[in-house]
Steps between C-alpha positions, in 0.01 A plus 500: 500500500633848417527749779512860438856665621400758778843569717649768299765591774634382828337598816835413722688845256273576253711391168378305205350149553523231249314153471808245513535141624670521872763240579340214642190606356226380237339779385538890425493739734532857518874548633658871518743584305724634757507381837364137411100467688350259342083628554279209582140548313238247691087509476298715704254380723181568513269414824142503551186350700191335368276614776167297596217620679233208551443430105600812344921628435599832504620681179643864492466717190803655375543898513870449385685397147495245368156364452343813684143425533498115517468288790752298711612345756701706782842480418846642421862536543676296782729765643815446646523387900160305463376198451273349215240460772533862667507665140198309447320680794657813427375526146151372609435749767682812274269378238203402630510622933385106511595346826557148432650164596737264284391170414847424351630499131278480201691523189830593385473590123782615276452744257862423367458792170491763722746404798238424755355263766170538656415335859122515588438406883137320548363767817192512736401835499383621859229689426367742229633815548659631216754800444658505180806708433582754262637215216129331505165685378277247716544187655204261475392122589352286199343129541674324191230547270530895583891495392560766251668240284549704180662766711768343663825734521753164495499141381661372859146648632289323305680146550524534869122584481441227280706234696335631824156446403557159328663416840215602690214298273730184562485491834669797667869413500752713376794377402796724387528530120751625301533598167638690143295813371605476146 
């Protein structure tokens, strides 16, 4: 798979970067020109809750790019110093003021074309209350056959939606599943 070239220069001293194979290496990195860093480029993570109240999930509508408008789950960027789990409650409460519970991992989808993987937690939410933040427009809950389906900001959304309602029609248990996004 190609990969676009991003590291122009060095952030150790700032001089010209070029993609080269490292010694003891196997693929191209960008290495400065002048002091030697070779800059690492890994996947961002992206982590998120599938919230539950009684038969109903919780879906925020975007009032940020991209996909402004459509629906999603609550989710974003893992920062640095936290965990999966705690960026998972961060992101839920920043986007939709949802207090909630974690009910453990849900899926782990790669979306490998644009350097990403996305880690929805299955949560309890505690109550109702509802206090969305300035990236969502509302936040809602939908019974599955209320699921804006044709307005779905991201493809990891709609299979962890997907997955969690075929879990719950066979029975209720829900396994971890992971997958590719092509």
């Amino acid at each position: 798979m190609f990969l676009p070239r991003r590291i122009l220069h060095c952030r150790v001293c700032g001089a010209a970067a070029e993609y080269r194979i490292p010694p003891d290496d196997n693929r191209e990195r960008a290495t400065c020109t002048a002091c030697g860093e070779i800059h690492y480029e890994n996947p961002i993570n992206v982590v998120g809750t599938l919230p539950v109240w009684g038969d109903q999930v919780l879906l925020c509508r975007r009032n940020i790019e991209p996909r402004y408008g459509f629906w999603t789950l609550p989710a974003g960027f893992l920062e640095l110093g936290e965990s999966t789990a705690e960026g998972a409650l961060r992101e839920t409460d920043e986007e939709a003021g949802a207090r909630i519970e974690l009910q453990g991992l849900y899926t782990v989808l790669n979306v490998v074309r644009v350097g990403q993987v996305h880690l929805y937690y299955r949560a309890r939410m505690l109550d109702t209350s509802l206090a969305p933040g300035p990236e969502t427009i509302e936040a809602r809950l939908f019974r599955e056959d209320e699921v804006p389906w044709d307005q779905l900001a991201f493809r990891t959304v709609r299979q962890t939606l997907e997955l969690f309602f075929a879990d719950r029609r066979d029975g209720g248990t829900f396994p971890v599943h992971a997958g590719d996004i092509a």
